[in-house]
C-alpha positions in Angstrom: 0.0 0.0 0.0 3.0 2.3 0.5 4.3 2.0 -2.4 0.7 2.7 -4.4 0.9 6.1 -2.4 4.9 7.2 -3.4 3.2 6.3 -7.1 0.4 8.1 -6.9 2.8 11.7 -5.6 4.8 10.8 -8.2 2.1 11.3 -10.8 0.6 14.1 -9.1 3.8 15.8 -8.7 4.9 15.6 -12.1 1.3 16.2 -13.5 2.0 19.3 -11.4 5.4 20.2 -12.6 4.2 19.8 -16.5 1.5 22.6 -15.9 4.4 24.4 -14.0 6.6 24.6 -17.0 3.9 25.4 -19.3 2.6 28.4 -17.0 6.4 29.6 -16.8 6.9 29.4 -20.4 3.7 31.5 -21.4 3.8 34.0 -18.5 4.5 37.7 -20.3 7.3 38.3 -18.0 10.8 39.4 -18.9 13.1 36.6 -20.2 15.5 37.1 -17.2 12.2 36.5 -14.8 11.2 33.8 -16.9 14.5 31.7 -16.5 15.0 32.5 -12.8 11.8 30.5 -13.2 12.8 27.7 -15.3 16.1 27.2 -12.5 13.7 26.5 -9.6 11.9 24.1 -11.8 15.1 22.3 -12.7 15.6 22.5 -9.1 12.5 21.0 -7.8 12.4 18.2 -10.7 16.1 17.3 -9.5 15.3 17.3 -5.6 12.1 15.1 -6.5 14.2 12.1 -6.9 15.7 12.4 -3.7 12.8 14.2 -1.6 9.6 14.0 -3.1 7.4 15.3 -0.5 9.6 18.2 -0.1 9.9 18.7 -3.9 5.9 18.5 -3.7 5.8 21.4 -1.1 8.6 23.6 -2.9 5.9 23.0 -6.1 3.0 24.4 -4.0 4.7 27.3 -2.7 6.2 28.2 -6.6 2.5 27.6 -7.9 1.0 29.8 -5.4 3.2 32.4 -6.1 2.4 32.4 -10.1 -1.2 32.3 -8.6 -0.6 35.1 -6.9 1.7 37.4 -9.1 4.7 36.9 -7.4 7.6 36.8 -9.3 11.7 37.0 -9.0 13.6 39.8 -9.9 15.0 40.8 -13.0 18.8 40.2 -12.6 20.7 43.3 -12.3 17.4 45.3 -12.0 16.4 44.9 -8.0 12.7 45.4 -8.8 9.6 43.1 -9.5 8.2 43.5 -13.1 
């Protein structure tokens, strides 16, 4: 039964990170927003394999931030778009 439940975060996680990346690449943000972005994908996919409940919650918090309009800051700018 355990192993049915690390399956099913598996798919739910990268169901999640799919939408992720496709949000990220259509956002009209500019391109140095958009790959500061793209790292803490790459980041969450590559902890998922070690720590996949904690890759799941680093997902939540990333989502809710799109959700909310919360981006990174343009490198070398030191402002929000």
């Amino acid at each position: 039964m355990e192993r049915d439940s690390q399956l099913e975060l598996y798919r739910l996680v990268a169901d999640q990170l799919k939408e992720a990346h496709t949000r990220v690449r259509t956002l009209q943000v500019p391109e140095g927003v958009r790959m500061a972005l793209s790292r803490q994908l790459l980041a969450i996919t590559a902890s998922a394999k070690h720590d996949l409940s904690g890759a799941a919650r680093r997902l939540d918090r990333l989502m809710n931030d799109l959700d909310e309009g919360r981006f990174p800051q343009e490198p070398g700018t030191g402002r929000t778009p």
